[in-house]
N, C-alpha and C positions, 0 to 999 in steps of 0.2 A: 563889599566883603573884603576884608583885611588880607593881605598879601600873603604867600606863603613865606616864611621864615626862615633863614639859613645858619645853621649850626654847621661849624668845622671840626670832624674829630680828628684831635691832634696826636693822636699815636703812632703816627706813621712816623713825623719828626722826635719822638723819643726813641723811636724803634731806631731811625739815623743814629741819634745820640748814642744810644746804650753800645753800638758798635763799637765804641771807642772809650775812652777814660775819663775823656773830656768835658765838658758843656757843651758841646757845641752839635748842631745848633741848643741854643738856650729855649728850652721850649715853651717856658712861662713869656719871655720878650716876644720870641715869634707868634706867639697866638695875640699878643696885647698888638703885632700890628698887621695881625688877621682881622682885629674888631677895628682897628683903624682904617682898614679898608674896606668895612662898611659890613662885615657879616655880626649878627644877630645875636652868637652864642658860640661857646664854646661847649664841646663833647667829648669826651674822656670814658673811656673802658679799662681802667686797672684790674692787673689780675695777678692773684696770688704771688707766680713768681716774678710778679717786675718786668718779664720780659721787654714791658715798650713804658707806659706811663708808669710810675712809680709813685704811692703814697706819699713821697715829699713834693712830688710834682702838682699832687691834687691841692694839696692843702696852699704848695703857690701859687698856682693858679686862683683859686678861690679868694686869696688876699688879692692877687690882681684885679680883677674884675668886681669886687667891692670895693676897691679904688676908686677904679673906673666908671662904676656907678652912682660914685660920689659928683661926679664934676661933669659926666657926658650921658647922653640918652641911654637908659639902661639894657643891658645885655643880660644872656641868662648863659646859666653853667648846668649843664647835663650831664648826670654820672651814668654810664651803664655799669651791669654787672649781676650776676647771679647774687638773689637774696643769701648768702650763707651768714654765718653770725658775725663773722668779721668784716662785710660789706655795707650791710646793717648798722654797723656800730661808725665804721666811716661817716656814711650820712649824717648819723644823729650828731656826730662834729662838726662836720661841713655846711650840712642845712642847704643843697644847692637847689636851685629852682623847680627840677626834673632830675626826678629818679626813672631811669628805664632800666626794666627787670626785662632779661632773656635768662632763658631756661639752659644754657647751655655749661657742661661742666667748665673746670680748671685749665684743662686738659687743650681744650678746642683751640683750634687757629683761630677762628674768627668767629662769631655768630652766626649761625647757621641753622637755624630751625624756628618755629614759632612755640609759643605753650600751648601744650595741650590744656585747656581748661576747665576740663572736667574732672582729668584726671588730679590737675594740682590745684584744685579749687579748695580746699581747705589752707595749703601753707598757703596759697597768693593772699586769701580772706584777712588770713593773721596779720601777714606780712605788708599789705595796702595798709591796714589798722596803726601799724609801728611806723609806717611811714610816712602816710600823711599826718598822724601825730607831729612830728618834727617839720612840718611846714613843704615838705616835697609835695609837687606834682607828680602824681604816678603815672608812666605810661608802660603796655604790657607790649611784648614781643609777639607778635600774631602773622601766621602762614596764610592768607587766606585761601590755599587746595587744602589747608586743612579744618577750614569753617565751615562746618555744618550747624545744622537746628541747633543740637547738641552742645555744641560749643559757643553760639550764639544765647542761648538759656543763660549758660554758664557766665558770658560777658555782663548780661543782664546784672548777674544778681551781684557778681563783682563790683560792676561800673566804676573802672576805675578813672583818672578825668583824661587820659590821654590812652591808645594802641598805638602801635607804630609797626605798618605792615614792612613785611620784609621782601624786600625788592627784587630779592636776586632770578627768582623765576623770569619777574618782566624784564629784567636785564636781558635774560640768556634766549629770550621768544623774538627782543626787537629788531632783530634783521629777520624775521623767518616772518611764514605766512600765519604763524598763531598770535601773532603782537595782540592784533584787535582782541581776539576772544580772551585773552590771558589778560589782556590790561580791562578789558568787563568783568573778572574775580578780583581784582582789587578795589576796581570801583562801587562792585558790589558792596564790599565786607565795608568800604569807609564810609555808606550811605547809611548802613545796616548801624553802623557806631556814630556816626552823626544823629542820627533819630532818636537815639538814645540820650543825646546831647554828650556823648563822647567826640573827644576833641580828636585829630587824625593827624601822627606823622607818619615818614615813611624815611628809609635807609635801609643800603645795601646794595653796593655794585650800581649809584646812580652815575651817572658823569655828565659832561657839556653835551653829547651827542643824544641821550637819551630822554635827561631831564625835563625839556620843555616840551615834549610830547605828553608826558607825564600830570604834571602839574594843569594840559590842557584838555585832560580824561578825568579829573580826580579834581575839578577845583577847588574845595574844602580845605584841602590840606594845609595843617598848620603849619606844620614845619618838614624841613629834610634834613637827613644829619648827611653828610660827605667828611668823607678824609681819606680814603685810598687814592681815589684817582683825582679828585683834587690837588693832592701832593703830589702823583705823578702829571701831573700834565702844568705845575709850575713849574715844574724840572727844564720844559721849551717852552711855556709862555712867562713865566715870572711870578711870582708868587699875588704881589697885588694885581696883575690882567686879570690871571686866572677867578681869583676873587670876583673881582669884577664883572666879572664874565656872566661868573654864575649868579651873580644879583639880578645883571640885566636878565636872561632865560627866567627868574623869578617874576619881573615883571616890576623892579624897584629902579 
């Protein structure tokens, strides 16, 4: 079985940037020697107002890494972002490997919730349609406290090729006595999208401490996206350890 995959979202280091006037750091260079340090992919969430990655940042990066996959074992580029018509239309330029839809508005600090997929099972229907047209791999944002039958039906008829469970619950359970029961509802919902021959990632509030417990309840998992604490925890180990780091807990 093929290893789990490490994607680094790099919005943290735009979010540095955008503080200042500057480049710096340059966040297209800093991710080209994230993949030099052996991670897998790059992951990106642009959002309306720029506050962290910015639209010229995507489209450099996306030259970067068609570069890069010119000459070295290839990488993949991840766009998150709510489907609205102007996210939609990015892709259909970009064409990146993986499109990940969260349901979350404009508005939101960070992704925080999964879809409801009954309720938004017509626009995702449309919206899977337009976008795997343009060559993306879709994955869908998914709670699993909030999977039920219902929602499981609903994945069904979807099936899109990837979910990607949202982690933060098993973050905030792993020092306490619920770890076990709460990391059995994610292993459920990724067992329940594996049978379907849906593919399974996972991000949100992961880090070096919590990761490899993770990845040893959930083996399947395709990929994880990191970039919060990632970032923080290069700030005292260094930016390639910290990489490193998390390759080795992958098991690469």
């Amino acid at each position: 079985m093929p290893m789990t995959r490490l994607s680094v979202n790099v919005n943290k280091l735009a979010t540095l940037r955008n503080s200042r006037e500057k480049n710096l750091p340059d966040v297209t260079r800093m991710a080209r020697q994230i993949l030099a340090y052996g991670a897998h992919g790059i992951t990106v969430h642009p959002r309306p107002d720029g506050r962290h990655i910015r639209h010229a940042d995507v489209f450099s990066l996306a030259e970067m890494i068609a570069g890069w996959n010119s000459s070295q074992p290839p990488v993949e580029f991840n766009i998150e972002g709510y489907p609205a018509p102007e996210f939609l239309q990015l892709l259909t330029e970009i064409r990146p490997n993986q499109a990940t839809l969260v349901p979350d508005p404009p508005e939101a600090l960070t992704s925080n919730a999964g879809w409801d997929l009954v309720r938004s099972e017509a626009l995702l229907r449309d919206v899977l349609l337009r976008v795997q047209t343009s060559g993306a791999r879709v994955s869908l944002f998914i709670d699993p406290f909030r999977f039920d039958d219902a929602q499981g039906a609903a994945l069904k008829r979807l099936k899109p090729e990837r979910i990607e469970l949202y982690t933060e619950k098993f973050s905030d359970s792993f020092h306490t006595p619920q770890r076990d029961s709460v990391t059995a509802e994610y292993a459920r919902v990724a067992q329940f999208a594996d049978n379907l021959g849906i593919g399974v990632n996972a991000g949100h509030d992961l880090n070096q401490e919590n990761l490899r417990y993770l990845v040893e309840k959930i083996s399947l998992l395709d990929e994880v996206s990191i970039g919060h604490a990632l970032i923080c925890e290069a700030l005292e180990q260094g930016l390639e350890t910290t990489v490193r780091n998390y390759l080795r807990l992958l098991g690469h």
